[in-house]
C-alpha positions as CSV (number, residue, x, y, z in Angstrom):
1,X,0.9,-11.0,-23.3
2,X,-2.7,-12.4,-22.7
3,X,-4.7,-10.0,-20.5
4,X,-7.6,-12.1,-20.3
5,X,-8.5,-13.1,-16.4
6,X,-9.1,-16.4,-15.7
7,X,-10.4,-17.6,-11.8
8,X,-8.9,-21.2,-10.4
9,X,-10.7,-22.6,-7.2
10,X,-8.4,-24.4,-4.9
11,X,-9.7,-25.6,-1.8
12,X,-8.3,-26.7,1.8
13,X,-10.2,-29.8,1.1
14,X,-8.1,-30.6,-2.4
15,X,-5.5,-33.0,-1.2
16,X,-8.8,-35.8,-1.0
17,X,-9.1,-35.3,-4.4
18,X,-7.8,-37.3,-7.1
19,X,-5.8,-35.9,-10.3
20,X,-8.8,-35.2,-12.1
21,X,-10.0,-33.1,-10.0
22,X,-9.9,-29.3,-9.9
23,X,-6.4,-29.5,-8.3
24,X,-3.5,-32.0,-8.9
25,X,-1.9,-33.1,-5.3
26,X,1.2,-34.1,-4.9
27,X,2.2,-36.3,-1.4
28,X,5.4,-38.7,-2.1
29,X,6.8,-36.6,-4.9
30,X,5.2,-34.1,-7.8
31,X,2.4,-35.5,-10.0
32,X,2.9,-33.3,-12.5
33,X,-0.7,-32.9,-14.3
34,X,-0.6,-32.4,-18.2
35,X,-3.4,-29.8,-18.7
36,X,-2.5,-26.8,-16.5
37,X,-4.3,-27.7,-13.3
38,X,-3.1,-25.9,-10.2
39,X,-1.0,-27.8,-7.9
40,X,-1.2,-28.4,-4.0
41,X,1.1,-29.4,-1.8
42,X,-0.2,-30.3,1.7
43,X,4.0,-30.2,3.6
44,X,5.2,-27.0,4.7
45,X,8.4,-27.7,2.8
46,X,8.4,-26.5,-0.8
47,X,7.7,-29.1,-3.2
48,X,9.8,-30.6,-5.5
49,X,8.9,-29.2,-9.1
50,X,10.1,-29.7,-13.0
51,X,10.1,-25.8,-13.7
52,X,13.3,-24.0,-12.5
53,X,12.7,-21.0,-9.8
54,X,13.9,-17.4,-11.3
55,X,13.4,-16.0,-8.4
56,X,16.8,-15.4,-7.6
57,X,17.1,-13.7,-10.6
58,X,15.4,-10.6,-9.4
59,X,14.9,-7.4,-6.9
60,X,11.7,-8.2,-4.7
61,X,9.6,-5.6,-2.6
62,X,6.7,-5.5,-1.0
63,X,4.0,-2.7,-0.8
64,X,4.3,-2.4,3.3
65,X,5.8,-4.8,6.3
66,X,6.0,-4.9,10.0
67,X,9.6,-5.0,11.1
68,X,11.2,-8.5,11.0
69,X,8.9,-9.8,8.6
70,X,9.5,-8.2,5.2
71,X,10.1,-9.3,1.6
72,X,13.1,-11.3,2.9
73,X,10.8,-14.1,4.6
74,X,9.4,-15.1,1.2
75,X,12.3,-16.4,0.4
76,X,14.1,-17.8,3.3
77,X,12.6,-21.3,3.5
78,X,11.3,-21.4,6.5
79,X,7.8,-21.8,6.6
80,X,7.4,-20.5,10.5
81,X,8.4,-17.1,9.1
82,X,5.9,-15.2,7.0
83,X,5.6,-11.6,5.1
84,X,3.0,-9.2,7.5
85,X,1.7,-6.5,5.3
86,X,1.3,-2.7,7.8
87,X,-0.2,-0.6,5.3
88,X,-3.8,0.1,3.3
89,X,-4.9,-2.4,0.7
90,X,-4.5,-3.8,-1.4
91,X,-1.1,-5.5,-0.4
92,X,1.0,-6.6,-3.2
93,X,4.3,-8.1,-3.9
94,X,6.7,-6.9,-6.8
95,X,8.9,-8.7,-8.6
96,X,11.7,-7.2,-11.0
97,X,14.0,-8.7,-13.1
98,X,16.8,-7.2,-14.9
99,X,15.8,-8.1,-18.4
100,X,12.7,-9.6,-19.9
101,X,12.2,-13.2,-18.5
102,X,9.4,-15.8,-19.4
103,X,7.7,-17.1,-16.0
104,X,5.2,-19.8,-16.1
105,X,4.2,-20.6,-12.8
106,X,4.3,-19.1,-9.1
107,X,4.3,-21.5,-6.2
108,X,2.5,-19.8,-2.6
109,X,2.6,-21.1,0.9
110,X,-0.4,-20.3,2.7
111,X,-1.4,-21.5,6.1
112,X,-5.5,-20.8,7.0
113,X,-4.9,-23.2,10.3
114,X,-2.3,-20.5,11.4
115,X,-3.2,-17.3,9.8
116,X,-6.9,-17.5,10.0
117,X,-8.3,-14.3,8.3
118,X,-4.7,-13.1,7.7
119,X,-4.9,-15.6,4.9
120,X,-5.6,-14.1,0.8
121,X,-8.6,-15.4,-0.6
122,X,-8.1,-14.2,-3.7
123,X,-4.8,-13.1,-5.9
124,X,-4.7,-11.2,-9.0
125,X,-1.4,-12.0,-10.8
126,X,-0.3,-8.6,-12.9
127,X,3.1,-8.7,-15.0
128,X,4.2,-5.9,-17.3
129,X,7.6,-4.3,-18.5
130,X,7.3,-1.9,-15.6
131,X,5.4,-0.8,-12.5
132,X,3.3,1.5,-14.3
133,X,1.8,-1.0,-17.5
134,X,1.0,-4.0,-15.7
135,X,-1.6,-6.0,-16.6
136,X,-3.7,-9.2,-15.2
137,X,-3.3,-12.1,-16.5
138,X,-4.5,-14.1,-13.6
139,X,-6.8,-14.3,-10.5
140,X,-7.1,-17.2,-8.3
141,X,-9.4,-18.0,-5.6
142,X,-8.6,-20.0,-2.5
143,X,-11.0,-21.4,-0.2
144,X,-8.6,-21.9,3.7
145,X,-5.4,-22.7,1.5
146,X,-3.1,-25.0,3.8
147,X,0.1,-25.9,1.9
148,X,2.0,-24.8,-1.0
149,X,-0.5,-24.1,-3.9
150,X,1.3,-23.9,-7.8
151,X,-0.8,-22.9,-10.5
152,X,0.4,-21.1,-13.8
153,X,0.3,-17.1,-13.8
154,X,-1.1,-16.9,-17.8
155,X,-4.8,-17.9,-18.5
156,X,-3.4,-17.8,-22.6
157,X,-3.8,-22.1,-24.1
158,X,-0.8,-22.8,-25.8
159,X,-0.7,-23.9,-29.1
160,X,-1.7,-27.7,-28.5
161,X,-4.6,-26.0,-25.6
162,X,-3.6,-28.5,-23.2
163,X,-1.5,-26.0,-21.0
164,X,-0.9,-22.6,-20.8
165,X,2.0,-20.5,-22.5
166,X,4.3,-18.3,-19.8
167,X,4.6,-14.6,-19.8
168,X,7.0,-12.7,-20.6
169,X,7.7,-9.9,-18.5
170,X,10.1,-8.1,-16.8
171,X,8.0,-7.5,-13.4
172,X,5.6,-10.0,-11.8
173,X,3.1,-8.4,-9.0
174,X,1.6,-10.7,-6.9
175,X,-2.0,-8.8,-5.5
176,X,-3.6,-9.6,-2.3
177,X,-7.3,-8.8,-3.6
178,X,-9.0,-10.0,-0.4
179,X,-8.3,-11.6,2.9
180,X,-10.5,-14.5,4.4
181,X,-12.8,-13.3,6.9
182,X,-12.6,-9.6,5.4
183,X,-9.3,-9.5,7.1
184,X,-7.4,-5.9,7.0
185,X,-3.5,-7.2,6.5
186,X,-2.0,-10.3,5.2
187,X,0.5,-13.3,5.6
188,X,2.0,-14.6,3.3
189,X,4.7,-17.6,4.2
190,X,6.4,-18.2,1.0
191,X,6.7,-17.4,-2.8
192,X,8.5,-19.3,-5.6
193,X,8.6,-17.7,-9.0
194,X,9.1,-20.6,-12.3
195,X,10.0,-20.5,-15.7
196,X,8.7,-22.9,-17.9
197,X,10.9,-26.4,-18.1
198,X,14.0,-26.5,-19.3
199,X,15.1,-27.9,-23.0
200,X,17.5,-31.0,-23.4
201,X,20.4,-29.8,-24.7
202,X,20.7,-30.1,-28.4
203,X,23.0,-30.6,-31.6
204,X,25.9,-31.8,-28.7
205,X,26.8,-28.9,-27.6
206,X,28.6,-29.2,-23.6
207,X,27.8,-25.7,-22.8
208,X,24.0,-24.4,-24.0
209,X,22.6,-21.5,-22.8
210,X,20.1,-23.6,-20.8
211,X,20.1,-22.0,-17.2
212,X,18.0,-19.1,-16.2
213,X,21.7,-17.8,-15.0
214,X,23.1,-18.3,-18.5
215,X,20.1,-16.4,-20.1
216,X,20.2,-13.4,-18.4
217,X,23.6,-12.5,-20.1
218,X,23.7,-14.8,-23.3
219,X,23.1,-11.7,-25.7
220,X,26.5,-9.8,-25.4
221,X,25.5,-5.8,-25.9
């Protein structure tokens, strides 16, 4: 597991950019950019995206909430509800999965038009076999984010240095290092966790152990 950090800049200003750029937008579908830059999606609806969400997969928490808006509104779609940290910071967001599981991106909503210094400005991705060995591996920093930002959670180059290789982990901890505005708590209005893309099936088999549903149990014990 790479443990190097590694900072990304997006900025609310990104979608004017092209694809060379520091971030990749995507408007009438995903342009999918070939070298690891972040993505950002200016709709409030989650974009459409290549790697598979695991998130399913696993037991989410949060480190504190006000009641009605808990861990369940990361997840629920609808980007006029949000997770409203009620505690000291830092405010963080934990991730477990039943067994080890190789995540290559997380995709965030954040709104700076509506949340104004409720919003992060900067994220420090840990991931770690348990609560109490995680490691960074990532830390982004986000200038008044509006829309879905996707950027991978491993600052490790593959082997061909044109990307970056996933982590495997069984817990993902997403870290709310600092608010905009030196806010005090935080919203959050969505969370996506990926795994990297998916392999054709091979060697004509009808049923390969393809699916992140088919993983978690393809080793019989």
């Amino acid at each position: 597991m790479a443990t190097t950090n590694s900072n990304i800049t997006t900025t609310a200003t990104a979608t004017a950019e092209p694809p060379s750029a520091a971030a990749a937008v995507v408007q009438n579908g995903p342009q999918i950019p070939k070298d690891g830059l972040p993505l950002m999606h200016s709709a409030r609806t989650p974009p459409v995206l290549p790697w598979p969400d695991i998130g399913h997969l696993a037991k989410w928490s949060v480190s504190s909430y006000k009641f009605g808006f808990g861990a369940e509104c990361l997840r629920d779609g609808d980007p006029d509800t949000f997770w409203h940290s009620d505690g000291p910071q830092p405010h963080f967001i934990t991730v477990e999965f039943p067994r080890k599981v190789a995540i290559q991106k997380i995709s965030i909503f954040l709104s700076w038009p509506q949340d104004d210094s409720y919003t992060p400005s900067t994220l420090a991705i840990r991931a770690g076999t348990g609560p109490s060995d995680l490691q960074d591996v990532r830390v982004a920093t986000l200038e008044k984010p509006d829309g879905w930002i996707t950027f991978d959670v491993s600052s490790e180059p593959d082997e061909d240095g044109n990307s970056f290789k996933p982590v495997h982990a069984y817990v993902l901890q997403v870290i709310v290092v600092q608010n905009h505005m030196s806010g005090k708590d935080t919203h959050i209005r969505g969370l996506r966790v990926l795994g990297p893309q998916e392999e054709d099936a091979t060697d004509g088999d009808p049923f390969p152990w393809k699916s992140q549903d088919f993983k978690m149990y393809e080793r019989l014990r």
